[in-house]
C-alpha positions in Angstrom: 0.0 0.0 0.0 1.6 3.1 -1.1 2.5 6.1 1.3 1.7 9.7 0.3 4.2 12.1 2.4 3.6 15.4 -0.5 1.1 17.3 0.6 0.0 18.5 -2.9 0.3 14.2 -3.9 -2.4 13.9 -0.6 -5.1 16.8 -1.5 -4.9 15.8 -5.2 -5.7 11.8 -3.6 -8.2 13.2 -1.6 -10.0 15.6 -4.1 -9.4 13.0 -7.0 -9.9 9.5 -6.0 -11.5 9.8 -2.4 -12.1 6.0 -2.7 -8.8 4.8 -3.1 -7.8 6.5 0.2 -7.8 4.6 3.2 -6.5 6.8 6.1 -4.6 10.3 6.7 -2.3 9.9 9.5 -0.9 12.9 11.6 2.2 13.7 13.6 0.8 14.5 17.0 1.7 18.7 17.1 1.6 19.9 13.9 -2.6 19.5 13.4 -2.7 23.1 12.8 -0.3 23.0 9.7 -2.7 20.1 8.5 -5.6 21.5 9.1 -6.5 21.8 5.0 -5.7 18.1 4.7 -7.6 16.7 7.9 -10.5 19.2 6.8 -10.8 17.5 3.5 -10.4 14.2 4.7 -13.3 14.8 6.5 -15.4 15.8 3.8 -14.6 13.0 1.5 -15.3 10.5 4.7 -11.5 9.1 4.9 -10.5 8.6 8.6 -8.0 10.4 10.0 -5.7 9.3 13.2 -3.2 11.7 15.2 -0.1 9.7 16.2 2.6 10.3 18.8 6.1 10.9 17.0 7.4 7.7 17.8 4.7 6.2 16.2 4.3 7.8 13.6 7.8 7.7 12.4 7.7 3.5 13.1 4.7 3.4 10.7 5.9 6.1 8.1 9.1 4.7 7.6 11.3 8.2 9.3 9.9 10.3 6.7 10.7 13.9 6.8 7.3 14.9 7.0 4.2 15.4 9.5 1.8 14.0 7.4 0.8 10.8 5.1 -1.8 9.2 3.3 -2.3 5.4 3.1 -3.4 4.7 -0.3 -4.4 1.5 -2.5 -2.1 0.6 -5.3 -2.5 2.6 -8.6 -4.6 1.6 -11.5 -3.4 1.3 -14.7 -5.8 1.1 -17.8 -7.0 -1.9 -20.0 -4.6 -1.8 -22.9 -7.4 -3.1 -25.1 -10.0 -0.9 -23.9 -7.9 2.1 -24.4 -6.6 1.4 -27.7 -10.0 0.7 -28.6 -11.6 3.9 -27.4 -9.1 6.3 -28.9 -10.6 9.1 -30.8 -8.5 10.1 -33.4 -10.9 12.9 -34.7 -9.7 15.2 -31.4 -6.4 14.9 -32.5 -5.3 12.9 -29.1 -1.6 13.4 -28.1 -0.1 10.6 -26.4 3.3 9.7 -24.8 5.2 6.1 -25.4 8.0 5.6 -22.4 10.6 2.8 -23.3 11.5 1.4 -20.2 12.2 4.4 -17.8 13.5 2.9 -14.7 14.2 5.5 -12.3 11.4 7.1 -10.5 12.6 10.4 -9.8 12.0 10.7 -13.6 8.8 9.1 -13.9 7.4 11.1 -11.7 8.9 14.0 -13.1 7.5 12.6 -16.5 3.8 12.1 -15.1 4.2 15.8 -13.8 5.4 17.3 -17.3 2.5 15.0 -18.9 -0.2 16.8 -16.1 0.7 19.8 -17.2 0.8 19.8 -20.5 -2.5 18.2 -21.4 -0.8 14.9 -22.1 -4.3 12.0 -23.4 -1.9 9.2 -21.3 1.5 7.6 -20.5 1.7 4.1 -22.1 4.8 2.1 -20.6 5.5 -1.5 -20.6 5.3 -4.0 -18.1 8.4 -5.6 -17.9 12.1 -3.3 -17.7 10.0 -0.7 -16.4 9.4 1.4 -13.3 5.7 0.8 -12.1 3.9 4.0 -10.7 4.5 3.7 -6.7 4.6 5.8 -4.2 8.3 7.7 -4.9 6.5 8.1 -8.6 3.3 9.7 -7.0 5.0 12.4 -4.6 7.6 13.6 -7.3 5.1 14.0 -9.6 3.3 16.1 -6.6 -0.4 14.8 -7.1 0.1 14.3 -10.9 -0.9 10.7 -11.1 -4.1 11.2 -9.8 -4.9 12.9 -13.8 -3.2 10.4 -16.1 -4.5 7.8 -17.5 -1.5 5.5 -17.2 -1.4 2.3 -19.5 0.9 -0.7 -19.0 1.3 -2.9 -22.3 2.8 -6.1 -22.4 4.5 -5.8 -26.2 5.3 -2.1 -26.3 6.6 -2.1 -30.0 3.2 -4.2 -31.0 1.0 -1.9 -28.8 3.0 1.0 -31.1 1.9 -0.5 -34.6 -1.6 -1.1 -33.0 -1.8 3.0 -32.9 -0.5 3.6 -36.4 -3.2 1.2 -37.7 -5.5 3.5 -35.7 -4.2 6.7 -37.7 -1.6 8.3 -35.0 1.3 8.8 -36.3 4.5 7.7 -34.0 7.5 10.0 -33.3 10.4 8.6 -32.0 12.8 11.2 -29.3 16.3 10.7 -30.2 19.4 12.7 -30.5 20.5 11.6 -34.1 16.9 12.3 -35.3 17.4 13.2 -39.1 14.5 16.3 -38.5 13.9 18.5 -35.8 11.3 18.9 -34.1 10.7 22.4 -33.8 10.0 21.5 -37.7 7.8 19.2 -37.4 4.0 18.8 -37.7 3.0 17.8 -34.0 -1.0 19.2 -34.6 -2.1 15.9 -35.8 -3.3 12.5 -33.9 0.4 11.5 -32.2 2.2 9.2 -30.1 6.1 10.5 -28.8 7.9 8.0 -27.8 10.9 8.2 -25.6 13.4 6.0 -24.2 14.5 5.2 -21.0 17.9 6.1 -19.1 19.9 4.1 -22.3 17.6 6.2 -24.9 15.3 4.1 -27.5 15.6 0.2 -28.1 16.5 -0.9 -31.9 12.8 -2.6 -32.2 11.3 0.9 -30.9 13.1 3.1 -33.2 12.6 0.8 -36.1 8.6 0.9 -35.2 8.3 4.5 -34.7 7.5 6.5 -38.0 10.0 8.9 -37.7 12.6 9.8 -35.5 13.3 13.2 -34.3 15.5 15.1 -32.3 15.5 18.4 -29.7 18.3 20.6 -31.1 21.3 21.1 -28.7 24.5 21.9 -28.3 26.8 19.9 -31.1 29.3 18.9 -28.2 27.1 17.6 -25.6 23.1 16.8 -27.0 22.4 14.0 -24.8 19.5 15.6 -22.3 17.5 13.3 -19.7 14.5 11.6 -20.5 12.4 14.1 -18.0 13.7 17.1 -19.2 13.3 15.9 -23.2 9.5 14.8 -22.4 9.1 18.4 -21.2 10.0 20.2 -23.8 8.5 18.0 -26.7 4.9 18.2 -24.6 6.0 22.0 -24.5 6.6 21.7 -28.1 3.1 20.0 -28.9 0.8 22.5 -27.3 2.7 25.5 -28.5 1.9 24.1 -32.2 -1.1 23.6 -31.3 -2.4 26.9 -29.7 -1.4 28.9 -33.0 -3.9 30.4 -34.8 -5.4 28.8 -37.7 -4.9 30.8 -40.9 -8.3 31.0 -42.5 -9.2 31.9 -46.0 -10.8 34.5 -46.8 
């Protein structure tokens, strides 16, 4: 059962998914700095206990905090349902991750994806960091508005969504176009790679690879900060104004 210790990660649990919380527990003297959280736990009926500091740091594992929230595990969508309920007409933009394993980075990945309007996160199941608790508090409430999907056959689940019209756009340094030049308006998938960068089978799948320009003598950037600024990238293309005839 995952641990919430963000305070942002725990009003975000309790505003979004009331049901999956279990109980909100309290370092005895510091109820006044959690009033917002007990308040609200209140409201959405999740119990609330205030614990002595021993005890609280014995079940909260010493974290550096005065608050947590027990949670149940994360869900992750039906990869056939979700493939199968994809709307291309809206133009959905989603986000392929090839086997992140650190979770600093996913959760700095589900944050980016939050904010930027991101449809969902498909990742696979195996060679892959799940979304746990570490994930959920980086990502400061984030995963409580993604639709997170966990494939079995990531390059299959890829040629699934180019047979359903979104075009796949692999994230990689020795991408033969930029992507400041390229059309990102359409239905699309960008797909990144982990902490190595793409697998062979991933590049191969993906329509096109592209890169983010940098510096010549060192264009290697992290696999957080690249997912930023491609999502960046996306909705920037996307809020232009649309030239009409007239």
């Amino acid at each position: 059962m995952p641990f919430l210790f963000n305070k942002n990660s725990i009003m975000e649990a309790l505003e979004g998914s009331p049901g999956k919380a279990r109980r909100l527990l309290v370092r005895q003297g510091h109820e006044r700095a959690s009033e917002d959280l007990i308040r609200e736990a209140k409201k959405q009926g999740v119990p609330y206990r205030i614990l002595p500091a021993e005890a609280f740091i014995k079940k909260c594992g010493g974290a550096k905090t005065n608050i947590c929230l027990e949670r149940d595990d994360f869900d992750y969508a039906d990869q056939d349902a979700f493939i199968h309920g994809l709307d291309i007409a809206g133009a959905p933009l989603i986000c392929a991750i090839d086997g992140v394993q650190d979770p600093q980075n996913l959760g700095s990945i589900v944050r980016s994806a939050a904010c930027f309007g991101i449809h969902a996160i498909i990742f696979p199941k195996d060679r892959s960091c799940a979304i746990n608790e570490t994930v959920a508090n980086v990502s400061r409430g984030a995963t409580e508005h993604i639709e997170a999907v966990r494939v079995t056959n990531l390059v299959r689940y890829l040629e699934e969504l180019k047979k359903k019209g979104i075009f796949c756009y692999g994230l990689d340094e020795r991408g033969t176009s930029s992507i400041w030049e390229t059309d990102l308006t359409g239905p699309v998938c960008l797909v990144f790679g982990g902490e190595e960068g793409l697998r062979r089978l991933t590049k191969e799948t993906c329509d096109s690879l592209v890169r983010i320009p940098t510096n010549p003598s060192f264009p290697s950037l992290n696999v957080a900060t690249s997912f930023a600024l491609a999502a960046y990238e996306v909705q920037k293309q996307r809020a232009r104004p649309v030239n009409k005839e007239r």
